[in-house]
C-alpha positions in Angstrom: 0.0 0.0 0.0 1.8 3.2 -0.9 2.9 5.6 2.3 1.5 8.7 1.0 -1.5 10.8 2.7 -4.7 10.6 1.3 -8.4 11.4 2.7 -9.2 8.2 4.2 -6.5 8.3 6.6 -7.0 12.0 7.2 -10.3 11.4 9.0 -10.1 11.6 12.1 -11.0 8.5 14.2 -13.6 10.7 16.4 -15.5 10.7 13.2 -15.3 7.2 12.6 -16.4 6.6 16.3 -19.6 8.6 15.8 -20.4 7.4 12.6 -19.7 3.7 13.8 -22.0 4.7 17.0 -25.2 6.4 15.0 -25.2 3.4 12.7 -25.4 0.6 15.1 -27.9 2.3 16.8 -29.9 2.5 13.9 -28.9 -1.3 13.3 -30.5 -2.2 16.9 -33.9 -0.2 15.7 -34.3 -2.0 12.6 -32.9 -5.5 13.8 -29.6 -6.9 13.1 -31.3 -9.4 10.8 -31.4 -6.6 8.1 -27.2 -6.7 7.6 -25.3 -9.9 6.7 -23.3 -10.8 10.1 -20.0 -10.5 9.1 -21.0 -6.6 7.9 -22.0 -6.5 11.3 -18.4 -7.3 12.8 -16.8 -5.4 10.4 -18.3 -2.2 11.1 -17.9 -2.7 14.7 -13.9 -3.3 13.9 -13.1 -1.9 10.5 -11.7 1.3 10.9 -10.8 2.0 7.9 -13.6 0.5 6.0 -15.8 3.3 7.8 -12.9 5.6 7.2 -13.2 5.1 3.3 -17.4 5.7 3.8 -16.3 9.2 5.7 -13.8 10.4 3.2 -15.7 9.5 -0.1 -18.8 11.7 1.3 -16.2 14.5 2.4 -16.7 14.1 6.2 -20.2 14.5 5.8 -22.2 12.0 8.3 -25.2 12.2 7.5 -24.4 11.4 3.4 -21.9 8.7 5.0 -24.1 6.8 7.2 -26.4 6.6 4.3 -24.1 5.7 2.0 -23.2 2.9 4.7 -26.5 1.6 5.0 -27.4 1.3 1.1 -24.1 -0.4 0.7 -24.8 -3.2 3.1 -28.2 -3.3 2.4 -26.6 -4.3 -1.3 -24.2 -6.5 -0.1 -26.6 -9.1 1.5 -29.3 -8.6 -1.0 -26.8 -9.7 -3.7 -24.8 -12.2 -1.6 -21.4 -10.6 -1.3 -19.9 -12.5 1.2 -21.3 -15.7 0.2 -18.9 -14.6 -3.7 -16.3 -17.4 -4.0 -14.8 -19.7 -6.1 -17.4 -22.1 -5.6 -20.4 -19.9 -6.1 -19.5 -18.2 -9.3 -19.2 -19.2 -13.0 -15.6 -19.9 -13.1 -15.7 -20.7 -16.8 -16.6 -16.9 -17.1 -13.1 -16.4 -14.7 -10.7 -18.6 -16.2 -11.0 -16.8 -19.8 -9.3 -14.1 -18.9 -11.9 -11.1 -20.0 -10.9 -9.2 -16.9 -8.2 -9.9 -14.4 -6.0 -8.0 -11.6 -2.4 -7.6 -12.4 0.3 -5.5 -11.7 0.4 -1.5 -10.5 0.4 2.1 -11.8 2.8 4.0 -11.4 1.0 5.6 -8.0 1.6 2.3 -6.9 -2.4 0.8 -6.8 -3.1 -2.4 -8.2 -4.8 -2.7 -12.2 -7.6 -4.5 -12.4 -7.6 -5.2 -16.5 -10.7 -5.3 -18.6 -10.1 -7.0 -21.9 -13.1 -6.2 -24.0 -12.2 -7.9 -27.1 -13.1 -10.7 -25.6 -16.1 -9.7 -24.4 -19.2 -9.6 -26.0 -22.8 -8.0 -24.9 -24.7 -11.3 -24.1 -22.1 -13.7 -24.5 -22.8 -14.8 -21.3 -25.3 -14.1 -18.2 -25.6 -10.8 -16.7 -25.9 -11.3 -13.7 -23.3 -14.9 -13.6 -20.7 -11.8 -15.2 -21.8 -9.5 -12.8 -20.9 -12.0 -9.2 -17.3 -12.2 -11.5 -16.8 -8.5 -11.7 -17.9 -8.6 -7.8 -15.6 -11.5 -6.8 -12.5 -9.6 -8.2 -13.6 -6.4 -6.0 -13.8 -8.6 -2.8 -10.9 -10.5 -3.9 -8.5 -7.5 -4.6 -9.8 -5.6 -1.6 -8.7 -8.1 0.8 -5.7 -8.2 -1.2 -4.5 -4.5 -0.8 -6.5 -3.9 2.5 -8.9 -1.8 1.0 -6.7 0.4 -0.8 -8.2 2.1 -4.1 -7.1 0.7 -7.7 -7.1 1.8 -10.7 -9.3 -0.1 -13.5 -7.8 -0.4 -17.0 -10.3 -1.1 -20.0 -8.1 -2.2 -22.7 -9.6 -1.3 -26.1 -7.0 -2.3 -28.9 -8.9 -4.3 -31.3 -12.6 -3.1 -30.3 -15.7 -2.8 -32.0 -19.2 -2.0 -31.1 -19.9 -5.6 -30.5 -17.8 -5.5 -27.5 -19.4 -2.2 -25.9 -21.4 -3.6 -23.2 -22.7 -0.4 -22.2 -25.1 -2.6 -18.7 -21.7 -3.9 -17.8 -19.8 -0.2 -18.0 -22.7 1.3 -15.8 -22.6 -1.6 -13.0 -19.2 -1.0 -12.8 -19.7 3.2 -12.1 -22.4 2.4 -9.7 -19.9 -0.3 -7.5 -17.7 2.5 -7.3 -20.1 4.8 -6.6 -22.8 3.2 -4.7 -21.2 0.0 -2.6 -17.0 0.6 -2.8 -16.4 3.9 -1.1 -13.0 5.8 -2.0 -12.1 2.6 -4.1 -11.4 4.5 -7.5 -8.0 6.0 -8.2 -8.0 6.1 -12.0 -9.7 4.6 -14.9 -7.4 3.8 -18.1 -9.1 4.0 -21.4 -6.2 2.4 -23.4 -6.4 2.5 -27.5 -9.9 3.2 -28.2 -11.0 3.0 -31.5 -12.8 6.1 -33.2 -16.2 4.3 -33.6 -16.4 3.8 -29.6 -16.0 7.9 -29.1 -19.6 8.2 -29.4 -20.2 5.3 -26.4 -17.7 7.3 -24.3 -19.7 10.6 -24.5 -22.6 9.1 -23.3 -20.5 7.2 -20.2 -18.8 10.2 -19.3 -22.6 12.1 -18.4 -22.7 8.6 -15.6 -19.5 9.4 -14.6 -19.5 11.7 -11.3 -17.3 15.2 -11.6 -14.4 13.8 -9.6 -14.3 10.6 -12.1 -14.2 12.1 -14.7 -10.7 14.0 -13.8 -9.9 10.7 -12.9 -10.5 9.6 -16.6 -7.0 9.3 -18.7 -7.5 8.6 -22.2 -4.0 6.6 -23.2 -2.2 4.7 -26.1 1.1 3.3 -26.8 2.9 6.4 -27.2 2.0 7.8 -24.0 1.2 4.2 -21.5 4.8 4.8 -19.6 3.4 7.7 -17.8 0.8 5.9 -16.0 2.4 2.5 -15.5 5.8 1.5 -15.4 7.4 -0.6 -18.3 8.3 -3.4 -16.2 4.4 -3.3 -15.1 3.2 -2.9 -18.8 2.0 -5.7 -20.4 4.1 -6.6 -23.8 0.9 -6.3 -25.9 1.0 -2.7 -24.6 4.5 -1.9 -25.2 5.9 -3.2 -22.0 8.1 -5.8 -20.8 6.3 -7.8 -18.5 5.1 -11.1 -20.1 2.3 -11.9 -17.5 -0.1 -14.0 -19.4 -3.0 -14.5 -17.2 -3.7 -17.6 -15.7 -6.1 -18.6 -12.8 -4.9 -19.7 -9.6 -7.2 -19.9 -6.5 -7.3 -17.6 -3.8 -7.4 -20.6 -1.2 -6.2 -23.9 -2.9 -7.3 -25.5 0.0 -10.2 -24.1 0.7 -11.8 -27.6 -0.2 -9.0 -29.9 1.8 -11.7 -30.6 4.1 -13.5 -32.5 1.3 -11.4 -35.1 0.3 -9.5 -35.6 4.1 -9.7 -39.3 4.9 -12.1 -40.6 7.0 -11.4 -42.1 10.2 -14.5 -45.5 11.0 -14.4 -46.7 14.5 -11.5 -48.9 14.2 -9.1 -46.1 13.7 -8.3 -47.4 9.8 -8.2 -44.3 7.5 -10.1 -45.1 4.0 -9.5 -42.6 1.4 -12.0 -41.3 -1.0 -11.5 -43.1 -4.3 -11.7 -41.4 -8.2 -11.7 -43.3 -10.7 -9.7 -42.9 -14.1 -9.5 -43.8 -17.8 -8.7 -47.3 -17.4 -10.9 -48.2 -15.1 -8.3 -47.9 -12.5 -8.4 -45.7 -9.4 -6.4 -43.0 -7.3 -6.5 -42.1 -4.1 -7.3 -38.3 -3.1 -5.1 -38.6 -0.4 -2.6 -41.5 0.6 -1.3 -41.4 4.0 1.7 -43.2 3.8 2.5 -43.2 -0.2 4.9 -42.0 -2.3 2.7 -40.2 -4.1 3.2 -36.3 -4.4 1.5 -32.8 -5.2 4.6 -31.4 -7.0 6.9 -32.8 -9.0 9.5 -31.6 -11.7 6.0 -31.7 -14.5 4.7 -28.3 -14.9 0.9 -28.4 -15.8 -0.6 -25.4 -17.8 -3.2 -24.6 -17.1 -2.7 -25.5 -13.2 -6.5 -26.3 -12.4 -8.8 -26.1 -14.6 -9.4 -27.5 -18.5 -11.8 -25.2 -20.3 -13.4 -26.5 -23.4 -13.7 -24.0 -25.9 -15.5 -24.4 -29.7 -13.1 -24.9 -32.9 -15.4 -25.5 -36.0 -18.2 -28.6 -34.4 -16.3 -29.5 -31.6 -15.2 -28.6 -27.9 -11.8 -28.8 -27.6 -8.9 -27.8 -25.1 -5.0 -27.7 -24.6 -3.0 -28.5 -21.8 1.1 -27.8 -22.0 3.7 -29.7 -20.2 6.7 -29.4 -19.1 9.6 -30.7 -18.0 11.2 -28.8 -15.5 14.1 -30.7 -14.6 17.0 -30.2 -16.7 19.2 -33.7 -15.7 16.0 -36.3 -15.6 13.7 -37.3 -18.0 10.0 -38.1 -16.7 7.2 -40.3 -18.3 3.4 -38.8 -18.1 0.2 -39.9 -18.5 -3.0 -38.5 -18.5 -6.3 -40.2 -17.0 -10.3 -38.8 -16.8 -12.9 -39.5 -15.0 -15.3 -40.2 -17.7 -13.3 -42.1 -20.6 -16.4 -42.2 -22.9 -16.7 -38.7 -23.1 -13.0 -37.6 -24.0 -10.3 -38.7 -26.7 -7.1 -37.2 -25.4 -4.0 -37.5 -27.7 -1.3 -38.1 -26.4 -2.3 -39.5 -23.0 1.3 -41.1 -22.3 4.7 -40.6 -23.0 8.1 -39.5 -22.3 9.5 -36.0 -21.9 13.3 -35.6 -22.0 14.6 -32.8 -19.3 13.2 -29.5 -20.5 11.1 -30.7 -23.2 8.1 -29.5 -23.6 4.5 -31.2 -24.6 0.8 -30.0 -25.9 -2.0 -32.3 -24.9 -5.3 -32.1 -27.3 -8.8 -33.0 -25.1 -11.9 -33.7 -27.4 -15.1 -33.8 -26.2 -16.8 -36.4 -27.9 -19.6 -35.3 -29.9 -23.3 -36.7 -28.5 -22.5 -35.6 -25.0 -24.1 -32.7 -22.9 -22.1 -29.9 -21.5 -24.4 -30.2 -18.4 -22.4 -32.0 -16.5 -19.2 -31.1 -17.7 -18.4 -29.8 -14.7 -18.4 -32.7 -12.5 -15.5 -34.8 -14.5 -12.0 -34.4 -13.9 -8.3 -35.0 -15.5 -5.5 -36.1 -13.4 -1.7 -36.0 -14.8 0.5 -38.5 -13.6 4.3 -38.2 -13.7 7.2 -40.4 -12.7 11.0 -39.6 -12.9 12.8 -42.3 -15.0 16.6 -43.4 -14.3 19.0 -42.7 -17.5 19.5 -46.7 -18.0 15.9 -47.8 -18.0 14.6 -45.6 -20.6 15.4 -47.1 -24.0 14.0 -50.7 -22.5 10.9 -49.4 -20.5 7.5 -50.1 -21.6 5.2 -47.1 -20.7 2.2 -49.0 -20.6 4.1 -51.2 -18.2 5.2 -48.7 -15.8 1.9 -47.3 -15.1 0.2 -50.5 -14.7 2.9 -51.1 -11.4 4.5 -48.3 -10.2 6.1 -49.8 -7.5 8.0 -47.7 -5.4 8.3 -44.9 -7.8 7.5 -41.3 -6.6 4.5 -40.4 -8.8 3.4 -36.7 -9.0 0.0 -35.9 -9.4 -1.7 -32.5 -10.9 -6.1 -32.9 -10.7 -7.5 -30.6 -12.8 -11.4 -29.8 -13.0 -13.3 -28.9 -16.4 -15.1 -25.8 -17.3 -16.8 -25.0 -20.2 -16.3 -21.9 -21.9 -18.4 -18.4 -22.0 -18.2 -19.2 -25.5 -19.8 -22.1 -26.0 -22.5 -21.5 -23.3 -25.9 -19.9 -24.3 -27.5 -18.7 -21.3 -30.4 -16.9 -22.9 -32.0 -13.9 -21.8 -30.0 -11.3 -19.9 -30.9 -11.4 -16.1 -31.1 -7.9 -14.5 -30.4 -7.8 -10.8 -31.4 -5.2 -7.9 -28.3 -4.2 -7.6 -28.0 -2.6 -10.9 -27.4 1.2 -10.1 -30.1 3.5 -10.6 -29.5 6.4 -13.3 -30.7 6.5 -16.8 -33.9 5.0 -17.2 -33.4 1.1 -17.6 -35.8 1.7 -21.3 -33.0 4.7 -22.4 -30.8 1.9 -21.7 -32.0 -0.6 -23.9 -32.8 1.7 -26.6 -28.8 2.8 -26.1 -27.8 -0.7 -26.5 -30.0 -1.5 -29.3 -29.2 1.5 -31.5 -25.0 0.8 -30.7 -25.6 -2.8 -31.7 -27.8 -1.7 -35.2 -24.4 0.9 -35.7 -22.3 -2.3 -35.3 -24.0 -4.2 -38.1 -24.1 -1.1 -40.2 -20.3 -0.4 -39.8 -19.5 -4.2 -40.5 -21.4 -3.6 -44.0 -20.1 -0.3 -44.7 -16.6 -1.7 -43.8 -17.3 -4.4 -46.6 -18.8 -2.1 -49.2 -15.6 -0.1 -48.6 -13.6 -2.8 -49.1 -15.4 -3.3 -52.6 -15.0 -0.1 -53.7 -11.5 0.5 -53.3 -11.3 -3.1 -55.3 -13.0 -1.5 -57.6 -11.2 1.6 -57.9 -8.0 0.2 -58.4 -9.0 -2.2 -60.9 -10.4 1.4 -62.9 -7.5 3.1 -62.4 -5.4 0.0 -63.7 -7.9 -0.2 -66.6 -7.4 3.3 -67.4 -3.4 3.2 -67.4 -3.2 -0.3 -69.6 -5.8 2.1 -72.1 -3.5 4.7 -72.0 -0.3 3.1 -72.6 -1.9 1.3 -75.8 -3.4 3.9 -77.2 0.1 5.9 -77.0 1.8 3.2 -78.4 -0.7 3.0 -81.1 -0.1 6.7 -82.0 3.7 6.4 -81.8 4.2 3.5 -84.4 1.8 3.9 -86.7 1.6 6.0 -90.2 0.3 9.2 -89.7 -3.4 10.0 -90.2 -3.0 13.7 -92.0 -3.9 14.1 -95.4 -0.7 12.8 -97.8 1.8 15.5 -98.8 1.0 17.0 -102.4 4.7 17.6 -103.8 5.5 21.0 -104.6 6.0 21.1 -108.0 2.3 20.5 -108.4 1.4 23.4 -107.2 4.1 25.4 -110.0 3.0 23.3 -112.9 1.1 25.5 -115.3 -2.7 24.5 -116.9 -2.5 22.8 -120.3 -3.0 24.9 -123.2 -6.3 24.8 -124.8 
């Protein structure tokens, strides 16, 4: 968190006190069943939490306490601190459409929005909207509540992306529910035909937002955010390529611990894999491992994503070590449903490996969720590998150390049709919901109409040159034409016919 002053910590803590004092007392007249419980505590020991309230109202209580009570009035109406992993569409998370990374150069965290891979209905509102609400929470605990800075990245956008319900949501969280959250908002690279969308935004935006508003591009990204920080798509040097990983990987460890029955012998919940064979969750006294010299990309989820009729996905190994070669193989809980290619092999130290997963046609995405992948990986001495048989190995493993990676699948935004778009309470009040609609419908009908004027464009400059080139081939026959052929003037009378005299009658 940087050291400098700012208004949050300049409020006094006499404020806070009497803020903190009028609200609970207003909590004990309405009942405390009307906040979610842990609000409760954390107003009763948050400090700075009622600090942010105090400083984003200017000091003023009366606007703060209100602000206070509509904010957790919102948060247990829309189920804030139920948001986790496991309540949220996590195939809308693991595609990478918005994600926190890095800091400015005032030293808050970025939380990145990516719109060219979003698309207005792509997905469910309000699914997207618990996403976009799990990264708040999430980043708040992460900097103790210190404001960020949100960067909507806008090289390769069209009117298809604009989600203009989305962009509002966002104001009103920053407005409404996250007090003195906002530091500044990054418009990176946005295209000419978005300027009108912009316009409109900036009338949502509050006056102190929009000084906070920087309109960037390559040229000028290094003021705001250090090139280390930069992403390399943006000119930096940072090569941050977003990938997932849970906030608390063992936040389900509880799950899968063994069971003790009443004669003290520990069973172990069983999977089972692609051959029919199974592995234990958890061995007590095995040699099997979590980590191992195999590096699985992604490290916890397989997201299926369409490629012409079928759902496919990727997964990358890689051999870490650089002295010992390892043999892999891959296993599923459902073998019917998935062709995976390869599913064994070898890698040699620091090699490298992309695994395809098919999804079989005839099966429902449903219950996609519920299958799971497990890698398997085994270092191999330098002696035995020419002679081994891989299919042998795996079938008796011995005393080996085997590594394990489980991975869960998703299925991607882009393949899931979710219908209608669900609008939610919390959606912050401001232009009439029908302006809305009638915004969003007339930017989507400009989006159709640029595509075809693009196209018609296109044609006419095809046609233009193919003019001009007709025009130049013309010319340059006709000019040689006139350059080596006889000439068309009337033929030269010599001039002794004009001097010869009339015969004599």
């Amino acid at each position: 968190m940087p050291s400098k002053s700012s208004p949050v910590s300049e409020v006094p803590l006499s404020l806070v006190e009497e803020v903190r004092s009028k609200f609970l007392q207003q909590v004990q007249e309405k009942g405390q069943n009307c906040i979610h419980p842990k609000d409760y505590e954390r107003i009763k020991q948050d400090n700075h939490w009622l600090q942010r309230f105090i400083a984003h109202k200017e000091q003023n209580v009366k606007e703060a306490l209100d602000m206070m009570w509509n904010a957790v009035t919102w948060r247990k109406d829309f189920g804030v601190n139920d948001i986790n992993e496991g309540t949220i569409k996590m195939d809308i998370i693991v595609r990478g459409a918005f994600f926190p990374h890095g800091v400015d150069k005032d030293g808050y965290h970025i939380l990145i929005f990516k719109l060219k891979m979003h698309s207005k209905g792509a997905v469910d509102a309000n699914d997207l909207k618990r996403c976009i609400v799990y990264w708040f929470e999430r980043i708040e605990r992460m900097s103790k509540g210190d404001i960020i800075s949100i960067f909507f990245d806008m090289e390769g956008c069209g009117l298809s992306n604009m989600d203009m319900d989305i962009v509002k949501y966002l104001i009103g969280l920053f407005n409404d529910y996250y007090p003195f959250f906002l530091n500044n908002i990054y418009i990176y690279e946005m295209p000419w035909v978005l300027s009108a969308a912009f316009k409109i935004i900036k009338t949502w935006l509050p006056e102190k937002a929009i000084e906070k508003l920087k309109m960037i591009g390559k040229k000028d990204i290094m003021n705001y955010i250090d090139k280390d920080q930069a992403l390399k798509c943006w000119g930096g040097n940072s090569d941050y390529v977003f990938s997932f990983v849970p906030e608390e990987p063992q936040a389900n460890k509880s799950k899968e611990a063994p069971i003790e029955n009443s004669s003290n012998t520990s069973f172990v919940k069983k999977v089972h894999f692609v051959d029919g064979s199974s592995m234990a969750e958890q061995t007590g006294n095995s040699d099997t491992k979590e980590e191992g010299p195999l590096a699985v990309t992604p490290q916890s989820v397989i997201t299926f994503v369409k490629e012409g009729t079928e759902l496919v996905s990727t997964l990358g190994l890689h051999n870490t070590d650089a002295s010992t070669q390892i043999a892999f193989k891959l296993k599923t809980t459902s073998p019917e449903k998935f062709r995976v290619k390869p599913s064994t092999g070898f890698l040699k130290p620091g090699a490298k490996e992309t695994i395809t997963v098919t999804l079989l046609p005839g099966f429902q995405l449903g219950g996609l969720s519920k299958d799971k992948f497990l890698v398997i990986s085994t270092p191999l001495e330098d002696a035995e590998v020419s002679t081994l048989d891989i299919s042998e190995l795996w079938k008796n493993t011995g005393n080996r150390k085997v590594y394990q990676t489980r991975l869960k699948c998703v299925q991607s935004g882009e393949v899931m049709k979710n219908g209608n778009v669900v609008q939610h309470s919390g959606t912050p009040s401001g232009e009439s919901d029908a302006q809305l609609s009638k915004l969003s419908a007339t930017l989507s009908h400009m989006g159709e109409h640029q595509v075809k004027l693009s196209q018609s464009l296109d044609r006419l400059q095809y046609i233009q040159v193919a003019q001009f080139l007709l025009v130049l081939v013309l010319g340059i026959i006709i000019i040689y034409i006139l350059s080596n052929s006889p000439s068309l003037d009337r033929p030269t009378i010599p001039s002794e016919a004009y001097c010869e005299k009339p015969p004599q009658p």
